[in-house]
Backbone as a chain_set.jsonl record, in Angstrom:
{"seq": "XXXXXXXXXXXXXXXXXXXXXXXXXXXXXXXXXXXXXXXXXXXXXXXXXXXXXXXXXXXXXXXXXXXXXXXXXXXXXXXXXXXXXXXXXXXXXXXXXXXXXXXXXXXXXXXXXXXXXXXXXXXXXXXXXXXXXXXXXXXXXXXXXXXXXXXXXXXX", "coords": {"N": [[0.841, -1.171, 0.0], [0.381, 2.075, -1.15], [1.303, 4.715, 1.08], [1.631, 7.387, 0.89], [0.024, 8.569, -0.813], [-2.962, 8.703, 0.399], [-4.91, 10.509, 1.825], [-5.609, 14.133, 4.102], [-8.248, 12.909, 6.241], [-10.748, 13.809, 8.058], [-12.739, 13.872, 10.844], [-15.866, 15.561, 11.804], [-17.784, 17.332, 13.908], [-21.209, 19.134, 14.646], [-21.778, 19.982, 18.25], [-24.668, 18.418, 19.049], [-24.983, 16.303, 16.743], [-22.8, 15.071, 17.543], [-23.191, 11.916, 17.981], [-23.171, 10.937, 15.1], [-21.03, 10.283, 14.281], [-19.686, 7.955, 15.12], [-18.193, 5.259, 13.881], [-17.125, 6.489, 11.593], [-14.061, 7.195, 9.87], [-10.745, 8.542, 10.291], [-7.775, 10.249, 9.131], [-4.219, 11.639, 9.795], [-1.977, 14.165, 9.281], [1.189, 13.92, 7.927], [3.934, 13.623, 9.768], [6.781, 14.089, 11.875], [8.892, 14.48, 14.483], [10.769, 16.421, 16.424], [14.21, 16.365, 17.284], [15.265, 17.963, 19.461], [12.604, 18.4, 20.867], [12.61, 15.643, 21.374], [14.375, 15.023, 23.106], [13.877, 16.701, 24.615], [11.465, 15.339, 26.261], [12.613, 12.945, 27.321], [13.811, 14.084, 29.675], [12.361, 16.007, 30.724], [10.583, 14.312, 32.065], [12.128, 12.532, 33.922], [13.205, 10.404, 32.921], [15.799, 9.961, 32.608], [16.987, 9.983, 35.143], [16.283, 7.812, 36.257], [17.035, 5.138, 38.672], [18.348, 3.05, 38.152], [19.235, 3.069, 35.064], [19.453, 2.427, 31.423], [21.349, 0.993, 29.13], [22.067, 2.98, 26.556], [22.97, 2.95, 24.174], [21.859, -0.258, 23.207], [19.807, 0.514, 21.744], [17.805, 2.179, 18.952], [19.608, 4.953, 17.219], [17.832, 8.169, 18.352], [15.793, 6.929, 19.279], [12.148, 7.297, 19.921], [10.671, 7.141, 22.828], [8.274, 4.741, 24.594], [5.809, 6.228, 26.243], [6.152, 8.573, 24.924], [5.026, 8.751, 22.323], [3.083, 7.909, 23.188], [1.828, 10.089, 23.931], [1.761, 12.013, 22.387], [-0.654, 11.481, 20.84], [-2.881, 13.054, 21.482], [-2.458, 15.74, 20.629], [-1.651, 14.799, 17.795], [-3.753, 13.61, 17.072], [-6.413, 15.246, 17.426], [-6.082, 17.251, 15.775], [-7.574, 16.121, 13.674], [-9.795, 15.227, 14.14], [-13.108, 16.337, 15.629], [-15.205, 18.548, 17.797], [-17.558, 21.04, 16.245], [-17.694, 23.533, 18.081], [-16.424, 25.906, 19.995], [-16.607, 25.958, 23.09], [-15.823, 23.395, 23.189], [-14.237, 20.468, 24.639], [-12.064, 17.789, 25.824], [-11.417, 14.904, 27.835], [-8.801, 12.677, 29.067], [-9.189, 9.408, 28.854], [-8.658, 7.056, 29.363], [-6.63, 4.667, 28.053], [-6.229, 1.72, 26.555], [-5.751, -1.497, 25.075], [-2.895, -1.121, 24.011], [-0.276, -1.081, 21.847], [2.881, -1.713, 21.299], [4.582, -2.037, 17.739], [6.363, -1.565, 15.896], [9.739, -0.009, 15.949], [10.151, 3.313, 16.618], [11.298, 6.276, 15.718], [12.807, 9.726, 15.8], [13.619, 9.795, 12.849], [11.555, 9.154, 11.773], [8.68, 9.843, 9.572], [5.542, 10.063, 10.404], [1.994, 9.108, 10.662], [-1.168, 9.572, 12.391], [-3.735, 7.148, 12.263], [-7.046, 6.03, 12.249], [-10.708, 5.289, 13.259], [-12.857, 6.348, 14.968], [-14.735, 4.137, 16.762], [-16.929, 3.99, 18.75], [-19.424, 6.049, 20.428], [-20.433, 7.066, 23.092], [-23.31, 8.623, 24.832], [-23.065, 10.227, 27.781], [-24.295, 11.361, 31.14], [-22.756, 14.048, 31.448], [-21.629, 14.777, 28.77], [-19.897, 12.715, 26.134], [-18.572, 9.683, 26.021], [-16.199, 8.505, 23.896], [-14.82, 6.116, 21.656], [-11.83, 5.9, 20.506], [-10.277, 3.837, 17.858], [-6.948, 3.998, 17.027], [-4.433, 4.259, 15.003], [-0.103, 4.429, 14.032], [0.683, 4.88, 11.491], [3.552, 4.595, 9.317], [5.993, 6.244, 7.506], [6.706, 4.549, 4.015], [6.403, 1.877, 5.536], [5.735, -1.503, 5.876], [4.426, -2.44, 8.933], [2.426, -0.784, 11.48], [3.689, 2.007, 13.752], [2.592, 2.225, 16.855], [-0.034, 0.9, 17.754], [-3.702, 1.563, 19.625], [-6.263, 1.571, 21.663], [-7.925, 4.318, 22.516], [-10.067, 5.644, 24.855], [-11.812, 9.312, 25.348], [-13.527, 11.888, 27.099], [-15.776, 13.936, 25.857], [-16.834, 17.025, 26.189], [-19.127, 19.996, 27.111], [-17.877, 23.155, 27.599], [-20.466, 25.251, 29.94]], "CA": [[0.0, 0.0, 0.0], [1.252, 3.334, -0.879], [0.452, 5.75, 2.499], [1.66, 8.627, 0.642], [-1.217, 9.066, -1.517], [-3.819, 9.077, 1.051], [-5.222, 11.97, 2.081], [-5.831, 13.93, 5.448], [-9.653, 12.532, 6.237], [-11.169, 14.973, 9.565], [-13.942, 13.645, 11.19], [-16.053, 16.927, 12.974], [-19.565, 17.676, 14.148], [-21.713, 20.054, 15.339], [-21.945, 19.177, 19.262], [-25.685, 17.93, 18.772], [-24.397, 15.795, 16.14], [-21.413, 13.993, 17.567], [-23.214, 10.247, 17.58], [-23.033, 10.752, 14.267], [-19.268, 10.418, 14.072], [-19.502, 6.464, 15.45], [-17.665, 4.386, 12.739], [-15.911, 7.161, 10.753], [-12.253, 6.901, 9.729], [-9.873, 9.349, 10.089], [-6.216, 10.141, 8.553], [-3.712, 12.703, 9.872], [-1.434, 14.881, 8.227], [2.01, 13.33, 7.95], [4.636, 14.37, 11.22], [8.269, 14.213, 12.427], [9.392, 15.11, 15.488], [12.27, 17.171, 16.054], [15.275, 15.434, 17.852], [15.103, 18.283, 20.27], [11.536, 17.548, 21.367], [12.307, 13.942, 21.926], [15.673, 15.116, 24.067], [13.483, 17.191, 26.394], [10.795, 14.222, 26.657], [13.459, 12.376, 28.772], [14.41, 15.51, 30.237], [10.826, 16.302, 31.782], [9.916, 12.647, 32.852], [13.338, 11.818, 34.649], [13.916, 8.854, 32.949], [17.258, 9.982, 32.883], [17.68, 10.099, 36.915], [16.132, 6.569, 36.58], [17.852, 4.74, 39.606], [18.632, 1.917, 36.779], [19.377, 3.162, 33.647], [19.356, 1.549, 31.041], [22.181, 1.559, 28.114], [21.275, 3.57, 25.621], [23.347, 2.091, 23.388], [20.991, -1.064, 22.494], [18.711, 1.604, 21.367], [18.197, 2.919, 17.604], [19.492, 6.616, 16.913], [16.864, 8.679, 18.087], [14.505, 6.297, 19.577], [11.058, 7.896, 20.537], [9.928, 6.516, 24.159], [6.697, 4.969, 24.016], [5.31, 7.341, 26.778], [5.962, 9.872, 24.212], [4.703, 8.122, 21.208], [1.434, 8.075, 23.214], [1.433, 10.972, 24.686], [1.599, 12.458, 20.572], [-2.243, 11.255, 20.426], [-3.561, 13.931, 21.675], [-2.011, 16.41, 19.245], [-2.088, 14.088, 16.151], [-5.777, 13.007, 16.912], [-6.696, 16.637, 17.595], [-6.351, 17.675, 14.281], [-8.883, 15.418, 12.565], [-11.109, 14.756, 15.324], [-12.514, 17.527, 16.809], [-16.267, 18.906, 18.063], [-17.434, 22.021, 16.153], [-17.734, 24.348, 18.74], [-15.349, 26.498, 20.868], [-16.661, 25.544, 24.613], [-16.094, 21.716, 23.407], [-13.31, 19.805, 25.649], [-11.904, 16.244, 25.766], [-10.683, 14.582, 29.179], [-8.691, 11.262, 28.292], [-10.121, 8.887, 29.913], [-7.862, 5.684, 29.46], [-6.204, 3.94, 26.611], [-6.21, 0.001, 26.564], [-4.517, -2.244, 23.962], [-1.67, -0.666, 23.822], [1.062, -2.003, 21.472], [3.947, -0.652, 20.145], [4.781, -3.089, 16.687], [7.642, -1.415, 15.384], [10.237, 1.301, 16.613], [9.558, 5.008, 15.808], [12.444, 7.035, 15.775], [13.053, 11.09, 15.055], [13.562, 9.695, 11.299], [10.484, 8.275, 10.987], [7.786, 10.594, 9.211], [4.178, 9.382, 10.546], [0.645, 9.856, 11.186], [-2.322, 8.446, 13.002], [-5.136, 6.255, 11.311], [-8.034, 5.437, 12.65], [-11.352, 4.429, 13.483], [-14.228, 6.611, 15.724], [-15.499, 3.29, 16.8], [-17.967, 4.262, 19.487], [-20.328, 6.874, 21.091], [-21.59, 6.919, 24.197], [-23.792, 9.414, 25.771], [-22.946, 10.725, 29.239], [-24.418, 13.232, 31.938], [-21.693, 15.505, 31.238], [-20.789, 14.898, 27.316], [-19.775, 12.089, 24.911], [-17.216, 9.132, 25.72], [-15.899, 8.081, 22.347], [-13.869, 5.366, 21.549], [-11.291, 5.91, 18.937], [-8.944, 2.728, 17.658], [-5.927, 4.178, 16.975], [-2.342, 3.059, 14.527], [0.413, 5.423, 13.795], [1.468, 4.4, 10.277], [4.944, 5.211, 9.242], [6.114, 6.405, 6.144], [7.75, 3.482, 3.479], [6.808, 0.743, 6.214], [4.378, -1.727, 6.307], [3.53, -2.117, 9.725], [2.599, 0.672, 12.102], [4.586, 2.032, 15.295], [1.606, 1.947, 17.472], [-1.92, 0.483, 17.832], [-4.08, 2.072, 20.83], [-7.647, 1.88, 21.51], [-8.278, 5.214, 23.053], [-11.082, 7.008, 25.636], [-11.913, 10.34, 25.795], [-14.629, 12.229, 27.592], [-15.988, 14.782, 25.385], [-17.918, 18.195, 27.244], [-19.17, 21.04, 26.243], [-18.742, 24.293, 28.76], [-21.564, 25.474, 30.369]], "C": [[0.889, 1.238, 0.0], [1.078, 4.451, -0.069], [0.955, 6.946, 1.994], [0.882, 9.418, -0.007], [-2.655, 9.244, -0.984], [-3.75, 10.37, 1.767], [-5.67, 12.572, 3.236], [-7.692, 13.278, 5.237], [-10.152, 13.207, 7.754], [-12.352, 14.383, 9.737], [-14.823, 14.775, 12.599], [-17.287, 17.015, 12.435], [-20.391, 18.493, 14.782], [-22.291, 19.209, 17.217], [-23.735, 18.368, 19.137], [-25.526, 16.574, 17.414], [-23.274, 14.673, 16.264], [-21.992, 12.16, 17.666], [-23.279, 10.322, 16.267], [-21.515, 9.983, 13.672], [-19.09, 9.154, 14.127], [-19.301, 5.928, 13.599], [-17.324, 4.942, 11.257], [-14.563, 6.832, 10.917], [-11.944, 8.252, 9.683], [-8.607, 9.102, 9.974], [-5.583, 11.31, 8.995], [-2.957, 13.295, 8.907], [0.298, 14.132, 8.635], [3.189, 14.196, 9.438], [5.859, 13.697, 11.544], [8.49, 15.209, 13.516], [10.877, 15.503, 15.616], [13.007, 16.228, 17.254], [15.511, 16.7, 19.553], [14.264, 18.157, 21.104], [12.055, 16.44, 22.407], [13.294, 13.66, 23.194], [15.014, 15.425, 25.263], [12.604, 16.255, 27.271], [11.177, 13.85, 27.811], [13.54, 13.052, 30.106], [13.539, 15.471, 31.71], [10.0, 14.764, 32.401], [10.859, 11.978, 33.812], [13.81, 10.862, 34.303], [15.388, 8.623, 33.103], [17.851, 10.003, 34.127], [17.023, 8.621, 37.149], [17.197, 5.799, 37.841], [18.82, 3.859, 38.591], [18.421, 2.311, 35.503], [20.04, 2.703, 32.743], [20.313, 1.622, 29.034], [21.615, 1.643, 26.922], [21.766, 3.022, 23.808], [22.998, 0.686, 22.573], [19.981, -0.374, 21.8], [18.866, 1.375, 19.936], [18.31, 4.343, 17.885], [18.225, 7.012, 16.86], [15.329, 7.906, 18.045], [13.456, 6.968, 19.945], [10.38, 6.839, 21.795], [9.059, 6.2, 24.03], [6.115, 5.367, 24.929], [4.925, 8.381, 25.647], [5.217, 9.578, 23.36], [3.009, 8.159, 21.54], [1.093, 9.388, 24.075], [1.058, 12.452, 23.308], [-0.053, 12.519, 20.408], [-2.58, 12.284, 20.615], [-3.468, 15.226, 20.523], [-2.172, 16.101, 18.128], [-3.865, 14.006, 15.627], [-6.763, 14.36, 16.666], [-7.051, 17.292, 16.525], [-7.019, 17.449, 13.328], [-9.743, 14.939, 13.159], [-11.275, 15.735, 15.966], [-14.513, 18.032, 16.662], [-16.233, 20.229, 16.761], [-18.041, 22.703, 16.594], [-16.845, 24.668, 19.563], [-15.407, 26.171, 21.991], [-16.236, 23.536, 24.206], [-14.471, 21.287, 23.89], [-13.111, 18.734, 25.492], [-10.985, 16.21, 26.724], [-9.723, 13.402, 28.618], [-8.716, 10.808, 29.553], [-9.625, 7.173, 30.297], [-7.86, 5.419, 27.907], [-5.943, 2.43, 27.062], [-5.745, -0.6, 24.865], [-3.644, -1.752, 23.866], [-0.805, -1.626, 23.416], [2.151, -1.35, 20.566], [4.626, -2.188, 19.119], [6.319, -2.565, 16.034], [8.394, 0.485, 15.874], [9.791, 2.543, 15.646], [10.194, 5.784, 16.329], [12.753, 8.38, 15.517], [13.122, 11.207, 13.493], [12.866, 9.693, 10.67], [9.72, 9.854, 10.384], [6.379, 9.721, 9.278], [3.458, 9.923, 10.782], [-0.252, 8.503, 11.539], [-3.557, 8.434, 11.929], [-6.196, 5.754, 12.009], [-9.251, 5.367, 12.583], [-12.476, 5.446, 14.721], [-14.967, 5.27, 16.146], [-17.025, 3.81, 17.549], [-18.251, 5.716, 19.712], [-20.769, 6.986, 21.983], [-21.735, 7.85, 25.308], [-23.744, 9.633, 27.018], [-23.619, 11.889, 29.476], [-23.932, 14.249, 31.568], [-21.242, 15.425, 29.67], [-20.869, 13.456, 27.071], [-18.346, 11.401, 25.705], [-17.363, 8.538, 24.643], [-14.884, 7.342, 22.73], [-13.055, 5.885, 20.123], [-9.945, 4.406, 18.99], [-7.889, 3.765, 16.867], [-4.375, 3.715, 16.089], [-1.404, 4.588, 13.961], [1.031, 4.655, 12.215], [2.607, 5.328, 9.922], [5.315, 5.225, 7.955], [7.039, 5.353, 5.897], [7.778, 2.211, 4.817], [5.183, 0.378, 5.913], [3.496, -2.144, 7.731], [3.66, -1.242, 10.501], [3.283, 0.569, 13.23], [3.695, 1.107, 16.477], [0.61, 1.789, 17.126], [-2.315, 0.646, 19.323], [-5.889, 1.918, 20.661], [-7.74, 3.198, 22.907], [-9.885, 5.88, 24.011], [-11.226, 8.44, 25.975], [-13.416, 10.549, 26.169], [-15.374, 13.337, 26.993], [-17.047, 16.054, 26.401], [-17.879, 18.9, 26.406], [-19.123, 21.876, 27.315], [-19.631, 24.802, 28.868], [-21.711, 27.179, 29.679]], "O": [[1.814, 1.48, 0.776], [0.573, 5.374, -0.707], [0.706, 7.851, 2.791], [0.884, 10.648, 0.058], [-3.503, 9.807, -1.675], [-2.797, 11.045, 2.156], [-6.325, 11.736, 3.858], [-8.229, 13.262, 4.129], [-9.485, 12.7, 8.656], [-13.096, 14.339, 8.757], [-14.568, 14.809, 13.803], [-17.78, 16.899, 11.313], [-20.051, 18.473, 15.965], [-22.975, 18.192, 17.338], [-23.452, 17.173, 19.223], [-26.511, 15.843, 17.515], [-22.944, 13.77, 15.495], [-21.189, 11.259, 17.422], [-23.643, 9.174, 16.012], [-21.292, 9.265, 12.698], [-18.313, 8.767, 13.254], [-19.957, 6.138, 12.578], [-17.246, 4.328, 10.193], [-14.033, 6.304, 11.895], [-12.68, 9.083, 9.151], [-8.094, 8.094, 10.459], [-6.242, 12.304, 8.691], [-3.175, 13.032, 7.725], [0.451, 13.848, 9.823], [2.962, 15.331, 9.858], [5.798, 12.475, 11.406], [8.32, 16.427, 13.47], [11.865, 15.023, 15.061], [12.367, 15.49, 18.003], [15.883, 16.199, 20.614], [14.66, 17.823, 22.221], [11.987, 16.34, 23.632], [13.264, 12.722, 23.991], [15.17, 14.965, 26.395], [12.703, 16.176, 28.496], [10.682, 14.065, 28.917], [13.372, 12.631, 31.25], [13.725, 15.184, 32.892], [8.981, 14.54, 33.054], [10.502, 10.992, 34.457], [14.683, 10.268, 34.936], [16.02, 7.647, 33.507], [19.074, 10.036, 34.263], [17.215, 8.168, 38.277], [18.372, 6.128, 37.679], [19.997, 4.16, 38.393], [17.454, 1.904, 34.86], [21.229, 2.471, 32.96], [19.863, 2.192, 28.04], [20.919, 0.825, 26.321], [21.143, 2.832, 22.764], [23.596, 0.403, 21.535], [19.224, -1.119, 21.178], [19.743, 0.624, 19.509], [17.488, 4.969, 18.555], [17.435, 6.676, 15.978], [14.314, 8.044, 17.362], [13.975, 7.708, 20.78], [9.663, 5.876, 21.527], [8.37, 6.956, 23.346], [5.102, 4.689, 24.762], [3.823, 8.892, 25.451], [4.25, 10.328, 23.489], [2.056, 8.322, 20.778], [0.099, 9.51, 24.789], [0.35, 13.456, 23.394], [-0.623, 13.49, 19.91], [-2.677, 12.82, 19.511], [-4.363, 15.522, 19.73], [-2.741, 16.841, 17.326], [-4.636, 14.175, 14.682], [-7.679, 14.416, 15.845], [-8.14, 17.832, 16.331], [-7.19, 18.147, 12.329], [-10.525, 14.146, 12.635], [-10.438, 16.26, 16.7], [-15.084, 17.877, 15.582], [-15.135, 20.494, 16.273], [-19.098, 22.944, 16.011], [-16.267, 23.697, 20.051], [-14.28, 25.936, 22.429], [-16.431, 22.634, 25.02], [-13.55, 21.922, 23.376], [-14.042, 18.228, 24.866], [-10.015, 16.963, 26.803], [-9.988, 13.178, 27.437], [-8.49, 11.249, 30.679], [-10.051, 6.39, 31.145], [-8.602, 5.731, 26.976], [-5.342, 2.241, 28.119], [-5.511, 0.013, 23.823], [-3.28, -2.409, 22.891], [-0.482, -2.642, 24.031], [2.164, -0.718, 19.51], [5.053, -3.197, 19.681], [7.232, -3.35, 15.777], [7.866, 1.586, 16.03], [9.327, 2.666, 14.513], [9.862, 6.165, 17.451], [13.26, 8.253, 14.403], [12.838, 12.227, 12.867], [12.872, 9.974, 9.471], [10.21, 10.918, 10.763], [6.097, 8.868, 8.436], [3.589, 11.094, 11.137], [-0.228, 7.3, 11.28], [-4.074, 9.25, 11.167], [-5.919, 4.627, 12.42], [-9.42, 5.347, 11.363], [-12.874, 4.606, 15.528], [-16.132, 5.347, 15.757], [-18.059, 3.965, 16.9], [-17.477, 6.57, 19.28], [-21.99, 7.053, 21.836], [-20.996, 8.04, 26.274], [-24.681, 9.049, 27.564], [-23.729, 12.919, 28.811], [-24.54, 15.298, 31.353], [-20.323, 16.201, 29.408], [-21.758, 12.833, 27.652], [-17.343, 12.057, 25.988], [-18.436, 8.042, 24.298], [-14.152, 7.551, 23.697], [-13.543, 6.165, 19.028], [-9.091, 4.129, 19.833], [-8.419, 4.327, 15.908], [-3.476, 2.998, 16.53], [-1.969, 5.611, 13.573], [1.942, 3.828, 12.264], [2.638, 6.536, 10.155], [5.008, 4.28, 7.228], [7.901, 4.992, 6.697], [8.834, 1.657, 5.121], [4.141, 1.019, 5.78], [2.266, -2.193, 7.762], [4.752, -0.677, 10.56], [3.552, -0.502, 13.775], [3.87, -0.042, 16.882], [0.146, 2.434, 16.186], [-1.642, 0.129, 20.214], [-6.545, 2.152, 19.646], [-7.616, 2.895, 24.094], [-10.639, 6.639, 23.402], [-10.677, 8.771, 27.025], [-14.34, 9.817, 25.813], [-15.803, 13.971, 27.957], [-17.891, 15.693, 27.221], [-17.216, 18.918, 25.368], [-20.016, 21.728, 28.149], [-20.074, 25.091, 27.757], [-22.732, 27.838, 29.876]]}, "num_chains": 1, "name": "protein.A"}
């Protein structure tokens, strides 16, 4: 499959509207992280004062942590998933499956693919499921696969 010829795909709804969204696809826009980024990552999480750290040297140049890798969703997803209205909010609310399939490195150039699976109406807003894969440019399988929760609101 050639992933360079697909196109972004945005899935967005007027808040009255959002069960509509259940079992749309969405495509991001292609992304590389800068090597500075991925330096401060460490930086701001301590892994580097780890008691046991861990030689970096089995690594690949410019490995991306998979903390970070999922901590990207929010930003990537953001961009093609998104309420349309200004008071609208998203909590995250847990991610389950989590798998990282192949490394994803400062080199890589990727984006997220997925899947709106669910809908479901709450008191306070909208939890949505989204499935989740980061496809990577010139590979065929992806970094990560995530099935995602968020809590969608709208302010009062």
């Amino acid at each position: 499959m050639d992933l360079s010829v697909s196109r972004i795909r945005a899935l967005s709804a007027p808040w009255a509207e959002v069960p509509s969204l259940a079992g749309g696809e969405f495509v991001g826009s292609w992304f590389a992280v800068s090597p500075r980024r991925n330096e401060a990552f460490d930086e701001v999480t301590y892994v580097l004062d780890n008691k046991h750290v861990l030689d970096g040297g089995n690594f690949p140049q410019g490995l991306m942590e998979g903390f970070y890798v999922l901590a990207l969703l929010d930003h990537l997803v953001n961009e093609v998933v998104y309420v349309e209205d200004p008071k609208w909010s998203g909590w995250n609310y847990g991610l389950d499956r989590v798998r990282f399939v192949s490394p994803l490195t400062v080199a890589d150039r990727f984006r997220v693919r997925g899947t709106l699976r669910e809908v479901t109406p709450r008191q306070d807003g909208y939890l949505v499921l989204l499935d989740c894969a980061y496809e990577v440019e010139g590979r065929d399988k992806p970094a990560m696969v995530a099935e995602w929760r968020v809590l969608w609101t709208l302010e009062n």
